[in-house]
C-alpha positions in Angstrom: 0.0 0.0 0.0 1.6 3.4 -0.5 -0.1 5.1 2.3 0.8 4.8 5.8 -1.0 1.7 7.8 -2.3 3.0 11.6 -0.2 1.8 14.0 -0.8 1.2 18.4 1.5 1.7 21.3 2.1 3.1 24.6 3.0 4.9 27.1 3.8 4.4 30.6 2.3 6.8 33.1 3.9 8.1 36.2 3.1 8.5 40.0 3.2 11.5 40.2 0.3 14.6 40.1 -1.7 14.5 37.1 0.0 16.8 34.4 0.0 17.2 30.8 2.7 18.7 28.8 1.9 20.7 25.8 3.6 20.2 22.3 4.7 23.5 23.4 7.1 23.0 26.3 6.8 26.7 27.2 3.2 26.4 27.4 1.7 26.0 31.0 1.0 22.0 31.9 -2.2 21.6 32.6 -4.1 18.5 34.8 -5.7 15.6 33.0 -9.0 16.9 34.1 -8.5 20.4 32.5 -6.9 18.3 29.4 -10.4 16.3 28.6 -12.3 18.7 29.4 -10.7 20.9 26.6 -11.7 18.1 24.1 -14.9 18.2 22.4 -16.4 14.7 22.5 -19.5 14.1 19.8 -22.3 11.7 20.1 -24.9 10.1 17.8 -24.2 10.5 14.4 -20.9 11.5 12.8 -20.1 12.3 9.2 -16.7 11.1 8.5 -14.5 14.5 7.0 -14.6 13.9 3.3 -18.1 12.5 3.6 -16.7 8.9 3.1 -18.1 7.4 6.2 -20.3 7.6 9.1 -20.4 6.2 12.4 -23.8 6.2 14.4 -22.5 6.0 17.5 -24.5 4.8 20.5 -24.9 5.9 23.8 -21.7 4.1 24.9 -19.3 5.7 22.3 -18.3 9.2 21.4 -16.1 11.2 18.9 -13.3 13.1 18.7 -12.6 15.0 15.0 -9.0 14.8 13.6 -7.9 18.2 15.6 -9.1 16.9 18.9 -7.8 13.2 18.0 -4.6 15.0 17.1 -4.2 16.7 21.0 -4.6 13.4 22.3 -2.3 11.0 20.7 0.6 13.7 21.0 -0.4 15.5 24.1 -2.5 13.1 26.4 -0.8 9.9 25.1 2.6 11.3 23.8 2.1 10.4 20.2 4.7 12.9 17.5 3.2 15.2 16.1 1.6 14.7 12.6 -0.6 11.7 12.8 -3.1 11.9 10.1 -6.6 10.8 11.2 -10.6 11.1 10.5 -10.6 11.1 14.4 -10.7 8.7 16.8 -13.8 6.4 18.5 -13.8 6.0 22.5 -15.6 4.5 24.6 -17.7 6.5 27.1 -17.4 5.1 30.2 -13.6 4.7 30.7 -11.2 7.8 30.7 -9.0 7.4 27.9 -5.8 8.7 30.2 -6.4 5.8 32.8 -4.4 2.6 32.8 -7.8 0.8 31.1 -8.2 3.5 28.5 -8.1 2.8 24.7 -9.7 4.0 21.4 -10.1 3.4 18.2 -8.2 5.7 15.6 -10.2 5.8 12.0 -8.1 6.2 9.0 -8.5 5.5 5.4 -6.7 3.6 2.5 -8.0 5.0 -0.8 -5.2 2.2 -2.8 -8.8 1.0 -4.8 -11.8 -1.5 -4.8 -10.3 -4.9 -2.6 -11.6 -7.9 -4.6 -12.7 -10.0 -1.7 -13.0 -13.7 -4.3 -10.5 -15.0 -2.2 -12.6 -14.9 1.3 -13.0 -18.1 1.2 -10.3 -19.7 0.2 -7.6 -18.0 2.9 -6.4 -21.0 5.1 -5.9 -18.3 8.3 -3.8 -20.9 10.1 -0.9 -21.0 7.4 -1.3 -17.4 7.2 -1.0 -17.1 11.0 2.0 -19.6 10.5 3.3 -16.7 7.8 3.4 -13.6 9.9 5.1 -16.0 12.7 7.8 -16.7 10.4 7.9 -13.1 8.9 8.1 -11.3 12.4 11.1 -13.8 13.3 13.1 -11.6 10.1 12.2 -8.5 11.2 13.2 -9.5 14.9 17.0 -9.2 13.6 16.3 -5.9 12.2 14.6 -4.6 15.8 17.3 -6.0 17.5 20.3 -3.8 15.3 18.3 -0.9 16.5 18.4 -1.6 19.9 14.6 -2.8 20.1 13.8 -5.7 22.5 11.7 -8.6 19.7 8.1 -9.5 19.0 6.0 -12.5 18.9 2.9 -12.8 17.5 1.5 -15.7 19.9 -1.3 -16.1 17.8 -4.7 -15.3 16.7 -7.2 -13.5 19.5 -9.6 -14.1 17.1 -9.2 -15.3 14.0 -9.9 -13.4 10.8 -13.9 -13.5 9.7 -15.1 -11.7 6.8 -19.2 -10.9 5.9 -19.6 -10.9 2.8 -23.0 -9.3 2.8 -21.7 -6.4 4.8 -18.0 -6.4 3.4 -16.6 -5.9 6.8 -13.0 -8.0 7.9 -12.2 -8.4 11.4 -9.5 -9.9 13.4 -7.3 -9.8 16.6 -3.5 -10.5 17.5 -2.3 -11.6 20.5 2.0 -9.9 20.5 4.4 -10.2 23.0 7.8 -8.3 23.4 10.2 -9.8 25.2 11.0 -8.7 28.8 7.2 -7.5 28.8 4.8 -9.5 31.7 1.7 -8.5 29.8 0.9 -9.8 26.0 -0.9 -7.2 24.1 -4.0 -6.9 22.4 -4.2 -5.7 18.7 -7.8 -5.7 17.2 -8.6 -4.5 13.6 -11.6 -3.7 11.4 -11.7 -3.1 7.6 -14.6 -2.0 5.9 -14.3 -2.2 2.4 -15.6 0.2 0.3 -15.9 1.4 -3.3 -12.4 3.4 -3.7 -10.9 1.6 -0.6 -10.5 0.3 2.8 -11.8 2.1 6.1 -9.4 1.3 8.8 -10.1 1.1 12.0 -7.5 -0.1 15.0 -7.5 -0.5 18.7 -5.4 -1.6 21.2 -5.3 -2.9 24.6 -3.3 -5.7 27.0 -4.5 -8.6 26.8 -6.7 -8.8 29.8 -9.3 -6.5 28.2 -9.8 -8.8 25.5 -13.3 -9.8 26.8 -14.6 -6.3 26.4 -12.3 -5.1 23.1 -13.8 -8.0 21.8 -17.9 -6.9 22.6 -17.1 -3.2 22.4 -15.3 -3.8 18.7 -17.7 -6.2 17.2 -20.3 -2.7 17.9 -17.9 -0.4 16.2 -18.0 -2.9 13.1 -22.1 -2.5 13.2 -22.0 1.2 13.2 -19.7 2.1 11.0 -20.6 2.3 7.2 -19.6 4.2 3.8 -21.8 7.0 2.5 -24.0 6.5 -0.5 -21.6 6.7 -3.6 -18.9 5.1 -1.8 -19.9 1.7 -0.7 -18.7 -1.4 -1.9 -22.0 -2.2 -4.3 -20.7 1.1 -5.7 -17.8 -0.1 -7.5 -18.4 0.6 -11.4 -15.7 -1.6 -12.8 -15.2 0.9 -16.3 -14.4 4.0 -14.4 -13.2 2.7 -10.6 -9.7 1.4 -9.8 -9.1 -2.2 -8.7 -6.7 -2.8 -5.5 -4.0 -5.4 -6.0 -4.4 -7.1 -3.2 -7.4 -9.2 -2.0 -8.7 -10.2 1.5 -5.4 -12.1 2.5 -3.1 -9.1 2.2 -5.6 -6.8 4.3 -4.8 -9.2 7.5 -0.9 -9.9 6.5 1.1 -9.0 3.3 4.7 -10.1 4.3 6.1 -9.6 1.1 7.1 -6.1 1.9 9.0 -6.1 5.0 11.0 -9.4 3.8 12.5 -7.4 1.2 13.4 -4.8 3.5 11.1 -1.9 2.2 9.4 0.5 4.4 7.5 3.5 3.9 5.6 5.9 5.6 5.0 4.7 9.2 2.3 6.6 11.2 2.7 5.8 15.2 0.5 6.5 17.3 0.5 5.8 21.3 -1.9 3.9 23.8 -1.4 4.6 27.4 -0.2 1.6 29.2 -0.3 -1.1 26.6 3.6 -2.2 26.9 4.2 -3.0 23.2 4.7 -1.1 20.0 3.0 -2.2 16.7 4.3 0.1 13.8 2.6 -0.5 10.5 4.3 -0.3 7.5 4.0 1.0 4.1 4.0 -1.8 1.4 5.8 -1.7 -1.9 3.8 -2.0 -5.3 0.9 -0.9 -3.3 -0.7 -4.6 -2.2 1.0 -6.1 0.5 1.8 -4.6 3.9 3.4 -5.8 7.2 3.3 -4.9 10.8 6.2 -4.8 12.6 6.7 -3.8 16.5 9.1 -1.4 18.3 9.9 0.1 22.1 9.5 3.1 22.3 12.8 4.7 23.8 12.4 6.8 27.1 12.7 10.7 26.8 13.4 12.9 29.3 10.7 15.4 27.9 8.1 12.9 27.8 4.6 13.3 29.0 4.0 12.8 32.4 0.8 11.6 33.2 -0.5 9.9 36.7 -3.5 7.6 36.4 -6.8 9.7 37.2 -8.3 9.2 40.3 
């Protein structure tokens, strides 16, 4: 793919009072009440910028648009600047700067229409077993640069597509070594007429229970506009993706020959693992690879809310 794949990690949070630096470090710090309450969360229905998608969020969800999405993956979570988004999806009963905090950030791969013939065809266990083996060759690259490796232990759920609704979901459970806690990676396509909605969460692994019930929502209220859904697709004006179902979950090809791209980061508070996505080459396969995040003197410090 030649754009940039969304990618999950963390951040540790202090003991200390709750304080959030600005991008700005001249710029007063500020508590991690004052922080949310400077973001405007939406509710109900939400037109995706562009008009490509909406999400009719219920009562347990809210919004935040890319500029607000933006202020919390670099300033609440201590995500670099520059993350593109269509915004993020949070849940509303857990604050997204405590330790069980997570979200989903929405982005969007306009690479072409995804044939999905080969749905049924993918043998998922093979293609878990190709990840495995991929991740092992880009655990010597991690390790030049001074990054600790990562396992992909296995499916937390395996891969399902519905056809009727052209909608892909699956889960990873990673671990990187010296870690006590695997990690959680769930992710949702929705396949539409010009591309793929993306949407990625994060969490440790004992939140899996409600990832799992809270994603498998996100995947029912999320859709494409009229005039960009899949049925869409007019196959004498529209361009085709090549890649199909398969490459959506994996694509190895890419990061075996050693080609990355853009890499977008962005960081989930108390997760202990890095998953960095990466750009594929051609534009139809992509892999994701994992990092630690180095410790910075000027990082944010954050203290989990009472």
């Amino acid at each position: 793919m030649r754009r940039l794949i969304t990618a999950l990690f963390c951040l540790s949070l202090t003991a200390t009072l709750p304080v959030i630096a600005t991008a700005d470090d001249a710029a007063p710090k500020m508590t991690a009440q004052q922080f949310l309450s400077s973001l405007t969360f939406r509710e109900g229905k939400i037109t995706l910028p562009g008009d490509i998608a909406t999400l009719d969020l219920p009562a347990n969800f809210r919004y935040l648009d890319p500029a607000d999405s933006a202020r919390l993956l670099t300033d609440g979570w201590g995500n670099p600047p520059g993350a593109k988004t269509l915004g993020m999806i949070v849940p509303t009963d857990v604050n997204p700067l405590s330790a069980a905090g997570w979200g989903v950030v929405v982005t969007y791969d306009k690479d072409g229409h995804v044939k999905d013939d080969d749905a049924d065809k993918i043998n998922y266990a093979d293609l878990l077993k190709d990840i495995q083996e991929g991740m092992v060759e880009n655990n010597k690259a991690r390790k030049e640069q001074g990054y600790a490796p990562m396992t992909l232990v296995g499916w937390a759920e395996q891969p399902s597509y519905d056809k009727g609704q052209h909608k892909l979901y699956w889960a990873k459970e990673l671990h990187t070594e010296g870690d006590k806690e695997n990690g959680l990676n769930y992710n949702i396509r929705v396949l539409g007429r010009e591309g793929v909605l993306v949407l990625n969460a994060v969490s440790g692994m004992n939140q899996i229970a409600q990832v799992k019930t809270e994603m498998k929502k996100v995947t029912g209220f999320t859709d494409f506009t009229p005039g960009n859904r899949y049925t869409d697709f007019n196959a004498s004006t529209d361009k085709v993706a090549e890649y199909g179902i398969a490459a959506l979950v994996a694509g190895g090809v890419a990061a075996k020959l050693g080609f990355f791209g853009k890499i977008f980061a962005v960081l989930l508070a108390l997760k202990k693992f890095i998953l960095i996505g990466v750009a594929a080459i051609g534009g139809w396969v992509y892999k994701l690879l994992g990092r630690k995040r180095e410790e910075k003197a000027a990082a944010v410090d954050l203290s989990k809310p009472e």
